[in-house]
C-alpha atoms as an extended CHARMM CRD file, in Angstrom:
* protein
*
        89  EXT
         1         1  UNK       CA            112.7920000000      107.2050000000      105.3610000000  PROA      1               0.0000000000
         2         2  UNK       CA            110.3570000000      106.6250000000      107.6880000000  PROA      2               0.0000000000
         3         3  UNK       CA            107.3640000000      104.1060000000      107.1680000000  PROA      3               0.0000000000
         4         4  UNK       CA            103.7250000000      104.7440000000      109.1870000000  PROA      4               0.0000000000
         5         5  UNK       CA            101.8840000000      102.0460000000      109.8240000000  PROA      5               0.0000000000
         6         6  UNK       CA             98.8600000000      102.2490000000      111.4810000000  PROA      6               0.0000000000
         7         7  UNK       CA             97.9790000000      101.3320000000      115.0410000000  PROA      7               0.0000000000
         8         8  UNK       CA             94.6700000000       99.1200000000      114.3030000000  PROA      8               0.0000000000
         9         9  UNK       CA             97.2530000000       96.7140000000      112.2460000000  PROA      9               0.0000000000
        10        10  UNK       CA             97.7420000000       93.5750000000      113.4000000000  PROA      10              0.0000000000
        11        11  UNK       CA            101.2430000000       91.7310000000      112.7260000000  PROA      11              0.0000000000
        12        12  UNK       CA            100.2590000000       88.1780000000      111.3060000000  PROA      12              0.0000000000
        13        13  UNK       CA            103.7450000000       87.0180000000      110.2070000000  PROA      13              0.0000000000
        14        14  UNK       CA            106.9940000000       88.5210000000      110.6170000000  PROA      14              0.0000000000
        15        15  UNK       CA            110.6680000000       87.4760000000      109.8110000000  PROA      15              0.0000000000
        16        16  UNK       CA            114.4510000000       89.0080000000      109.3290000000  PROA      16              0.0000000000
        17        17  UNK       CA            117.6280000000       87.9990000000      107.0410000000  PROA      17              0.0000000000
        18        18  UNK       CA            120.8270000000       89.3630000000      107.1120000000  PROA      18              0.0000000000
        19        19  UNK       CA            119.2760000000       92.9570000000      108.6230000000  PROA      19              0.0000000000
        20        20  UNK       CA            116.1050000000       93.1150000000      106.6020000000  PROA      20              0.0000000000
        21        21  UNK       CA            112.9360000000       92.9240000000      108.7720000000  PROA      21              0.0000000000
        22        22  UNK       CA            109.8410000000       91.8380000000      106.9040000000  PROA      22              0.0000000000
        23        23  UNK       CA            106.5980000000       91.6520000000      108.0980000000  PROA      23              0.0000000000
        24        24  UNK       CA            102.6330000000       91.0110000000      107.1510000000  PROA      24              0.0000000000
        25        25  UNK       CA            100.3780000000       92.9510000000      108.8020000000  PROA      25              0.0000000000
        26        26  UNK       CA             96.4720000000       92.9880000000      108.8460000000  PROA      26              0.0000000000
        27        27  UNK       CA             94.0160000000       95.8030000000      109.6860000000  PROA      27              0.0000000000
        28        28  UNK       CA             91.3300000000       94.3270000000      111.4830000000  PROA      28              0.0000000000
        29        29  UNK       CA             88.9160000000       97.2910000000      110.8380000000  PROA      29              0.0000000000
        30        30  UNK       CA             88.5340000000       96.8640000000      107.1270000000  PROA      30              0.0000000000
        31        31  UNK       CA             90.7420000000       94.0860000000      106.0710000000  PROA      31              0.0000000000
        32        32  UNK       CA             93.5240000000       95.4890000000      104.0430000000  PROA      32              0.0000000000
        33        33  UNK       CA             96.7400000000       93.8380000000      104.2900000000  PROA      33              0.0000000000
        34        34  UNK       CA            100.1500000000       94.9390000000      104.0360000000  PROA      34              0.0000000000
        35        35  UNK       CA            103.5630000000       94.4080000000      104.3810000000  PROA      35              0.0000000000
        36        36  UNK       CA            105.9370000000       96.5810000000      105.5420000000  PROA      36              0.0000000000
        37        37  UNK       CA            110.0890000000       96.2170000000      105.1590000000  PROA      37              0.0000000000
        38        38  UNK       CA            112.4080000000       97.7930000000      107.0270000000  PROA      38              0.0000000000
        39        39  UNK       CA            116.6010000000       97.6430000000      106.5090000000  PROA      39              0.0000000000
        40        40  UNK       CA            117.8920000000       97.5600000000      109.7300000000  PROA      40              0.0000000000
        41        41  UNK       CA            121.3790000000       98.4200000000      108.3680000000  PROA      41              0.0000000000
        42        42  UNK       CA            120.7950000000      101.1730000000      106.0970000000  PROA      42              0.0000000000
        43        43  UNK       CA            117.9190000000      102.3360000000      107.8280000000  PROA      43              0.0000000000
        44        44  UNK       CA            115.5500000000      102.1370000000      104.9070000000  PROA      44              0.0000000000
        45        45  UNK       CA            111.9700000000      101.3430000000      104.9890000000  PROA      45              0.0000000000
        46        46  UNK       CA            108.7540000000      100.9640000000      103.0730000000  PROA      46              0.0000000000
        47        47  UNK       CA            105.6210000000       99.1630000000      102.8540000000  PROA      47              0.0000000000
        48        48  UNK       CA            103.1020000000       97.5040000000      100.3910000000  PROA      48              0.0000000000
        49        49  UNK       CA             99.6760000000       97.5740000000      100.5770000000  PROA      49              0.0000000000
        50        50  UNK       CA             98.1050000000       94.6080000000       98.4500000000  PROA      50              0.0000000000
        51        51  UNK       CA             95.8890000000       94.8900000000       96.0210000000  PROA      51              0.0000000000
        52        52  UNK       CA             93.1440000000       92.6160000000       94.9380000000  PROA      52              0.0000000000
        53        53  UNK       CA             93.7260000000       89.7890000000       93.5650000000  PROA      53              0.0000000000
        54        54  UNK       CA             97.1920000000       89.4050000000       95.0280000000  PROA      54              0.0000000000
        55        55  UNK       CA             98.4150000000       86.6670000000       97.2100000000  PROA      55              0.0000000000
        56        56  UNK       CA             99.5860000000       88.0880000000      100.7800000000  PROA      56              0.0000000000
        57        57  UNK       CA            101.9720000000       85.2230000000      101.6580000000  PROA      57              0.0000000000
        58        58  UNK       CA            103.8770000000       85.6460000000       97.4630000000  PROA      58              0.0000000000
        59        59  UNK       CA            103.9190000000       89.8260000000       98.6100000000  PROA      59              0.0000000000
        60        60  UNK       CA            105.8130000000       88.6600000000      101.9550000000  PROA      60              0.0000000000
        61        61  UNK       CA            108.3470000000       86.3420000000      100.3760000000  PROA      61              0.0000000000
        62        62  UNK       CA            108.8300000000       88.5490000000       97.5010000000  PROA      62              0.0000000000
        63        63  UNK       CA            108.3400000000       92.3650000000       98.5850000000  PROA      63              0.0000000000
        64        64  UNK       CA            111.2400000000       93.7150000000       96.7060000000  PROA      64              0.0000000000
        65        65  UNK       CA            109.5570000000       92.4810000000       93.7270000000  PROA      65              0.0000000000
        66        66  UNK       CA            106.4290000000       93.9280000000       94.4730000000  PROA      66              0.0000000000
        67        67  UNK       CA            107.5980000000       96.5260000000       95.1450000000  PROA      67              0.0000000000
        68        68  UNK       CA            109.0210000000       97.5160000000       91.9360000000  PROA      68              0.0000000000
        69        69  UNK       CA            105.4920000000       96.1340000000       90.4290000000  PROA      69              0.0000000000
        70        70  UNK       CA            103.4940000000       98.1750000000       92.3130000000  PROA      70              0.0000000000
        71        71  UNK       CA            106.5270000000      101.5390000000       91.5390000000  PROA      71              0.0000000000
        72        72  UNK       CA            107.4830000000      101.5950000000       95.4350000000  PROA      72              0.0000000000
        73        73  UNK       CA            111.2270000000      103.2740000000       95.5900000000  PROA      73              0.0000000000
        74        74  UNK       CA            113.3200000000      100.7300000000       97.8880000000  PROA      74              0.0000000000
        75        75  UNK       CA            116.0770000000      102.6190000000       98.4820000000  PROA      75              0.0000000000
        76        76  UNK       CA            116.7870000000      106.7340000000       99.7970000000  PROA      76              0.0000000000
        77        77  UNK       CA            119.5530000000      106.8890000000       98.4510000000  PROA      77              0.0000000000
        78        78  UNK       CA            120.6950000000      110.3590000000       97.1870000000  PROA      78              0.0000000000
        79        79  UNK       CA            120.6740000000      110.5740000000       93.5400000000  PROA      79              0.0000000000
        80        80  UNK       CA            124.0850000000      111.1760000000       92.0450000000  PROA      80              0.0000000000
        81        81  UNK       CA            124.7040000000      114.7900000000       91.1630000000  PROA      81              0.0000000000
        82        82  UNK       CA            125.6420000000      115.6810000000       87.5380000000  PROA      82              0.0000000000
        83        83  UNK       CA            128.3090000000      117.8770000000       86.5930000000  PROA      83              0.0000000000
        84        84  UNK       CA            126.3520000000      121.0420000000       85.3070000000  PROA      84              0.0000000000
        85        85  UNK       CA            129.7260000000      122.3130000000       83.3770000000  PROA      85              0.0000000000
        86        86  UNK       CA            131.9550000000      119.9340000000       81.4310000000  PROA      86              0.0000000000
        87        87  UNK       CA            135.1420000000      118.8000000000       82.8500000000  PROA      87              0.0000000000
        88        88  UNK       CA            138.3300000000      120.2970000000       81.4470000000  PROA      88              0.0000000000
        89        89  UNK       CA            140.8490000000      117.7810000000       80.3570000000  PROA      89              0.0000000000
């Protein structure tokens, strides 16, 4: 998956645990913040935009959280294929 951020944002905060690379950017043209998460192991990525009313520094400690709030799919994984005859026995 691949994750586009725009050039004219500004990285305010960043940090990384075991792989996972988090950080909180700012657009300096209109002020929208965002953080964006990238999986340096599986190669995963995504990013939040914040809406109003939410607190950028809870969105950066918590993004996986957020994410599911805000229906962001974390992982690319390949859904699992179902059998489309039955299985003999």
């Amino acid at each position: 998956m691949t994750v586009q951020i725009p050039t004219s944002m500004r990285e305010l905060h960043s940090r990384v645990s075991e792989g996972v690379h988090i950080r909180l950017l700012w657009c300096e043209g209109d002020g929208r913040l965002a953080v964006a998460v990238t999986d340096t192991r599986s190669c995963e990525a995504f990013s939040i935009e914040l809406r109003d009313g939410e607190d950028a520094l809870d969105v950066f400690h918590h993004p996986f959280a957020y994410a599911a709030w805000h229906g962001i799919e974390t992982s690319a994984r390949p859904p699992i294929d179902e059998p489309t005859e039955p299985l003999a026995a």
